[in-house]
N, C-alpha and C positions, 0 to 999 in steps of 0.2 A: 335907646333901643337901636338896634343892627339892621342897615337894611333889609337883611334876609326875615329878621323878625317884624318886622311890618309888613311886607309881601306877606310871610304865613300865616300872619292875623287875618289880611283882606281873604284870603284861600279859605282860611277856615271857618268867617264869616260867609262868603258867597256859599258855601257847603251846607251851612247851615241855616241859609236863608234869612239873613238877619242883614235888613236893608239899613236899620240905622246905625249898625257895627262897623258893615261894610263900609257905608261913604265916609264914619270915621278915621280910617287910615287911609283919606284920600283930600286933597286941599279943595278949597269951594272952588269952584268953577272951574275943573281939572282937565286941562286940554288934553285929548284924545287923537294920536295922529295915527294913518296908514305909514306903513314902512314898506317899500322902502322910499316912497314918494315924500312922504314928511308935511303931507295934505292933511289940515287939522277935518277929521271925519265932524263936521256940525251937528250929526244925528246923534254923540254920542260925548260931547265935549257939555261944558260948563252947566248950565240946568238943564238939559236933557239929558245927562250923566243919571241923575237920579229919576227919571222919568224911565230912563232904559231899564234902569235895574228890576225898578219898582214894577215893571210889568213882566220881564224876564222870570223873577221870583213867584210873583202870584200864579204866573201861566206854566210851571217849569217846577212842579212841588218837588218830583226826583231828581230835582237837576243836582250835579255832581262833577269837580275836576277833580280828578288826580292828577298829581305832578308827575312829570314822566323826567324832564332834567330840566335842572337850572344850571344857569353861570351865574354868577355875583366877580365884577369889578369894581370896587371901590362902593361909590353908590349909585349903581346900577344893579337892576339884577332882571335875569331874561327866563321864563321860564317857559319850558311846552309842555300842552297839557293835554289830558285827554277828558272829553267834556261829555258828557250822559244825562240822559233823561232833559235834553235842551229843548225847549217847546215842543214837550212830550215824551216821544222816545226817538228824538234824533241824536246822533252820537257823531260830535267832529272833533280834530284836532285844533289845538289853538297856540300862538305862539304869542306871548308879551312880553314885553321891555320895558320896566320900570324906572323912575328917575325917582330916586328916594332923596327924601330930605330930611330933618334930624329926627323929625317925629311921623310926618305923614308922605305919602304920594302925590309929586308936583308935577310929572306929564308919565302922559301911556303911548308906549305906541304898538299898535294889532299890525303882524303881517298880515296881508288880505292880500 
């Protein structure tokens, strides 16, 4: 599978709200850094990964990205997104950067 096609799996999981689709294109204990700092965020890295999502999803039923652009380098791939119905009807923009690996997702990093 292609980087790009793992990114659109985890996309169209989190769209769909399907927590255990989701973490499947993501490796156990998935370190989550800010960029451009490179500060592993602990709120949102290794099991609080799926503690995040799992409350994100239940609280967030219209939640929704569309991809607005990606880059893909090799395996990397960066995408900004536009994010709706985020705990509730909050609407923000969101940038990630993925490190793909043959099958799954081995680090994230959030501009913040």
């Amino acid at each position: 599978m292609s980087a790009q096609d793992i990114v659109d799996g985890q996309l169209a999981a989190y769209n769909a709200g399907d927590l255990e689709k989701f973490l499947s294109y993501y490796i156990d204990d998935v370190p989550v850094h800010s960029f451009p700092s490179g500060d592993i965020l602990t709120d949102r890295s290794g099991p609080a990964f799926r503690e995040r999502y799992a409350k994100l999803f239940a609280s967030s039923p219209d939640l929704h990205a569309e991809l607005v652009s990606r880059v893909t380098q090799g395996r990397v791939v960066i995408d900004q997104e536009r994010v709706t119905g985020f705990m509730g009807d909050e609407e923000r923009t969101a940038v990630a950067m993925y490190e793909v690996g043959e099958e799954r997702i081995e680090r994230v990093w959030f501009v913040v």
